[in-house]
C-alpha positions in Angstrom: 0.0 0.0 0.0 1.2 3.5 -0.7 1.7 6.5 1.7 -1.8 7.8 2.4 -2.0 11.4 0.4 -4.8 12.6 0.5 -7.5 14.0 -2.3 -8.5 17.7 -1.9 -12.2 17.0 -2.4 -14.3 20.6 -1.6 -17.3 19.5 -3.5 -18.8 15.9 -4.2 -21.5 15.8 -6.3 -24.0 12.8 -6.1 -24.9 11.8 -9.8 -27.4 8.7 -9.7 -25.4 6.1 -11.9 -28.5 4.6 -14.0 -29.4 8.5 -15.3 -28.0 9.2 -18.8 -28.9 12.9 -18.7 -27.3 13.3 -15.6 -23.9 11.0 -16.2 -23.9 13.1 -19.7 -23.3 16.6 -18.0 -21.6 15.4 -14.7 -18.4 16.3 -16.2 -19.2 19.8 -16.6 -20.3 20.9 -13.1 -17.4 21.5 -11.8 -16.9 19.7 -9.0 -14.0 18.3 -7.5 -15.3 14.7 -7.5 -18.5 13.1 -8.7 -20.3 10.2 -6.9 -21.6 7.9 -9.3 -24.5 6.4 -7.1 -25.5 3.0 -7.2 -27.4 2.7 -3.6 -30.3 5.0 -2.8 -30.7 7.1 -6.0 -31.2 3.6 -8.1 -34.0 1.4 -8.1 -33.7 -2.2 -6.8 -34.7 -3.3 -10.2 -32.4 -0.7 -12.3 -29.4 -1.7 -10.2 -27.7 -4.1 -12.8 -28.6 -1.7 -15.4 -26.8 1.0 -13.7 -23.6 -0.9 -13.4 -23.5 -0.9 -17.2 -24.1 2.7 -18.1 -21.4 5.0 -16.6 -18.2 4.1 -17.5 -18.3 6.1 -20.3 -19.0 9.2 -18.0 -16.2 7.9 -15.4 -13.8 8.5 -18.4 -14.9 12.0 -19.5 -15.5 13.0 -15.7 -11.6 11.9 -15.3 -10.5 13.8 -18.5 -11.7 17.0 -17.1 -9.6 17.1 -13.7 -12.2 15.6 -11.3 -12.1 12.2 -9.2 -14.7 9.7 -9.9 -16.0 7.9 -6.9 -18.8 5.7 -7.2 -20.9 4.4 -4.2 -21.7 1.4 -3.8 -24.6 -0.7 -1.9 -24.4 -1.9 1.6 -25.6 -5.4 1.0 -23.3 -7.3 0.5 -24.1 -9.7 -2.7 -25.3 -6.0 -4.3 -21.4 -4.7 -2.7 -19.4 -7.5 -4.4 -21.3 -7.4 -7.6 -20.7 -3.1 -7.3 -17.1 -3.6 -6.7 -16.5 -5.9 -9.5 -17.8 -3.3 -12.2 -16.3 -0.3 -10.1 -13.0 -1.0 -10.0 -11.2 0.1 -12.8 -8.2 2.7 -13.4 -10.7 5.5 -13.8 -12.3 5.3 -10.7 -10.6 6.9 -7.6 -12.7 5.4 -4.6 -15.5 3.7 -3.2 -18.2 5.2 -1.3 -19.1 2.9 1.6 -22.5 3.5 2.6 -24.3 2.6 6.4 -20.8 1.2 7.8 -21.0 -0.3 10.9 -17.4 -0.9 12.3 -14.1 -1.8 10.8 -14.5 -5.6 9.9 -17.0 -3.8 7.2 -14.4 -1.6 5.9 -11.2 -4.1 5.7 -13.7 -6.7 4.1 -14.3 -4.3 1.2 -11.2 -3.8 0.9 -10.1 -7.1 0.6 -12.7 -7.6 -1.8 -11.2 -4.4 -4.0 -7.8 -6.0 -3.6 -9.0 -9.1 -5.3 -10.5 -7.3 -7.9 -7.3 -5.0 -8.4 -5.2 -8.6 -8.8 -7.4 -9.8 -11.1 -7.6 -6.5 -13.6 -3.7 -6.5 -13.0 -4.1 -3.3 -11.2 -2.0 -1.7 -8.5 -3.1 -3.2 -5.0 -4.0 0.1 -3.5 -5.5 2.3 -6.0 -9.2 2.5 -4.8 -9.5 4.5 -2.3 -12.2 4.5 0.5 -15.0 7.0 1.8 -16.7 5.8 4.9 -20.5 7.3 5.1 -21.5 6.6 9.1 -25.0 6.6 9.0 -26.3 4.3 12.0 -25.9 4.9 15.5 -24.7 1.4 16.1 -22.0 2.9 13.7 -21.7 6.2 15.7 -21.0 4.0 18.6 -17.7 2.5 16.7 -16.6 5.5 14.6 -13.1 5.7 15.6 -12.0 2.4 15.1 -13.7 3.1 11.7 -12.1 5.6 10.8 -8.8 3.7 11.7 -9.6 0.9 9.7 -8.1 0.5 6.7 -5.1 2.2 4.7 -7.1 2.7 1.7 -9.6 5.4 4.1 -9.2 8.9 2.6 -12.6 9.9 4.1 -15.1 9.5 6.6 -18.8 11.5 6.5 -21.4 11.0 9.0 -25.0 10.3 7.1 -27.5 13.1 7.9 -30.8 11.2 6.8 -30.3 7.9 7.6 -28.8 8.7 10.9 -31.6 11.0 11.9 -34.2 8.5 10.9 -32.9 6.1 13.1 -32.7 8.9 15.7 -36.5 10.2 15.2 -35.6 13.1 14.7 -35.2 16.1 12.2 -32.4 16.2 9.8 -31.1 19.5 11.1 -27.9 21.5 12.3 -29.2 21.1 16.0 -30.2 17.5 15.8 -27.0 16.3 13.7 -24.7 19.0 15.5 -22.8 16.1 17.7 -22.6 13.2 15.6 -21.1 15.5 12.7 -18.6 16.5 14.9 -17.8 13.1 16.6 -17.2 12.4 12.5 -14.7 15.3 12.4 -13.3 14.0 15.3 -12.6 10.7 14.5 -11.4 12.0 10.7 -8.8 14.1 12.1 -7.3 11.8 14.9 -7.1 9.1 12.0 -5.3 11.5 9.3 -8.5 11.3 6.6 -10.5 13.6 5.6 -13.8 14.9 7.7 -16.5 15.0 4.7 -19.9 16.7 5.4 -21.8 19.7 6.8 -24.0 20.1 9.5 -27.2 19.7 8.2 -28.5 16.9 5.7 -27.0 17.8 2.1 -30.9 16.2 0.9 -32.7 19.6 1.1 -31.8 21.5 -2.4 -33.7 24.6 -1.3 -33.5 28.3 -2.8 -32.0 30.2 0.0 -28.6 30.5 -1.1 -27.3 32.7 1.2 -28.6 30.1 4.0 -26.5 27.4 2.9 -23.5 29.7 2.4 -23.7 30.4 6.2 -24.5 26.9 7.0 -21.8 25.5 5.0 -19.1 28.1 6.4 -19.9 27.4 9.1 -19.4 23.9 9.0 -15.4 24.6 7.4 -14.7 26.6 10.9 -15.7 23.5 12.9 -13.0 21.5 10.9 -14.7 19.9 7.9 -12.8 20.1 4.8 -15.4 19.4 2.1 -19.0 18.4 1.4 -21.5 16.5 -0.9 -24.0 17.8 -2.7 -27.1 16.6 -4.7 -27.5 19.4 -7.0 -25.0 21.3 -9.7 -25.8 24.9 -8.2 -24.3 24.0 -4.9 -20.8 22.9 -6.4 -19.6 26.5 -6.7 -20.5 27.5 -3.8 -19.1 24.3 -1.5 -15.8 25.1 -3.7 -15.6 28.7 -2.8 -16.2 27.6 1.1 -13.7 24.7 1.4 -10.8 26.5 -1.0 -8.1 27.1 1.1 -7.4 30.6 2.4 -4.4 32.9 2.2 -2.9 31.1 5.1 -2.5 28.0 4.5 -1.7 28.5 0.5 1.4 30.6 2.3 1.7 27.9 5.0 2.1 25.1 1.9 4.3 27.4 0.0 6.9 27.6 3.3 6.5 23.7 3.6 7.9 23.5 -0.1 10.5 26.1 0.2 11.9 24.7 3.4 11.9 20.6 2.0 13.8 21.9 -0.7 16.4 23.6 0.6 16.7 20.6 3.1 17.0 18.6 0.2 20.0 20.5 -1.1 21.5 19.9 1.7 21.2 16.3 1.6 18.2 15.9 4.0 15.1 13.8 3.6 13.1 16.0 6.4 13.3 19.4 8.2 11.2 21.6 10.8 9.3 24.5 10.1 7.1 25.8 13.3 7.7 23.1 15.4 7.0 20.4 12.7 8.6 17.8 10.8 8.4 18.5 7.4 8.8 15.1 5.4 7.9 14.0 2.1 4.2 13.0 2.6 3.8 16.4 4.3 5.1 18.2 1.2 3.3 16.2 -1.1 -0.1 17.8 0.4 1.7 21.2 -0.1 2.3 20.4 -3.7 -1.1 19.1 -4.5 -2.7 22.1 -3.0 -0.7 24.5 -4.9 -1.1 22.6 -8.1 -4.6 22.6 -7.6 -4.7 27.1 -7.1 -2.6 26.6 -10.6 -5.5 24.4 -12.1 -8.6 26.8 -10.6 -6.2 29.8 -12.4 -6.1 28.2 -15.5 -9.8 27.3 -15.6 -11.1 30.4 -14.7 
């Protein structure tokens, strides 16, 4: 398995995978990823058709910058047959939905890696995204988010949670779980997906979701999904990284370099060891401001 670098996902838009008007624009939203759906958004009885019909958007999604992801279902004869057509060089991860502790998580995975050998893949490519949406999961998410080295994410389900919670989908009922999610993301290295409310209401107050969703980046989440295309832009202007930390990256390179003149393999800036993984983040950021320059 590879070092752990992580993806810089500010928006990830859910596309359901069976809908060819959808998969034919998903590529032009301009999110950072796009969630090719095959759980909740796709009929029981459209679920094998749906496993057939969006590769050919996973290739053009690629070929325009973004990652594809594609979730898959929770059962686990529907998983294994998901897995097998979702594997492939253009997918990035796997969304895992309604996860319930870590034997689900390195089970999938060993499932991928099979899959991986067989394609003659790189054991290691797919990544993970753990969706938490039980409170039997709640109950376990550290050790989930710990579980396996392919877990770049972990987001904690707003409505399925909430249903099993009786109650409202809302910032007050959701408040504590979402942040036991950011919690757990952050003590395990990945990245803490989500907002505070559910992402399920599309609504027409912008300016209400902008607040909601900056909110939610000052509690410590570093990116969102979203259901619908006009959210994207505004989940990428939330999550983008601010003047700080685009100067903080730009030190990180500066400083490995000149170590690396020198003949070193690591340094310290601020207190903290700068290594290669460490400036591998600081290179992808600043590659990504290059690639938001040159596509606006």
């Amino acid at each position: 398995m590879d070092e752990r670098i992580l993806p810089l996902w500010r928006s990830l838009m859910f596309c359901p995978a069976n809908s060819v008007r959808f998969l034919e624009k998903a590529h032009e939203r301009g999110a950072d990823a796009v969630i090719l759906d095959l759980e909740d958004s796709v009929a029981l009885s459209e679920k094998q058709r749906a496993r057939t019909l969006w590769q050919p958007a996973a290739v053009r999604i690629k070929s325009s910058g973004a990652d594809v992801l594609v979730r898959i279902n929770r059962e686990l004869e529907l998983a294994v047959q998901d897995i097998w057509c979702a594997v492939s060089p253009d997918v990035s991860a796997l969304v895992v939905p309604k996860t319930k502790g870590p034997e689900h998580i390195q089970l999938i995975s060993e499932v991928i890696a099979s899959r991986e050998m067989d394609l003659g893949m790189r054991v290691g490519h797919t990544r993970l995204l753990a969706l938490v949406e039980t409170a039997d999961g709640m109950t376990r998410i550290n050790a989930i988010a710990s579980a396996d080295d392919r877990l770049v994410g972990l987001a904690v389900g707003g409505e399925d949670l909430a249903t099993e919670l009786d109650a409202e989908p809302t910032a007050d009922a959701l408040y504590v779980p979402k942040m036991l999610g950011v919690l757990a993301a952050r003590a395990a290295g990945i990245l803490p997906i989500g907002v505070l409310a559910s992402v399920a209401g599309i609504g027409n107050d912008d300016s209400a979701y902008i607040r909601m969703v900056s909110r939610s980046r000052s509690l410590g989440f570093s990116g969102a999904t979203c259901v619908h295309p006009k959210q994207v832009p505004l989940l990428n202007q939330a999550f983008s990284p601010g003047a700080a930390q685009v100067d903080q990256a730009r030190r990180i390179v500066e400083a490995y370099e000149s170590a690396e003149q020198k003949g070193d393999g690591a340094t310290a800036l601020d207190g903290r060891m700068i290594d290669r993984p460490v400036v591998l983040r600081a290179r992808r950021l600043l590659a990504q401001l290059d690639a938001q320059k040159n596509v606006s």
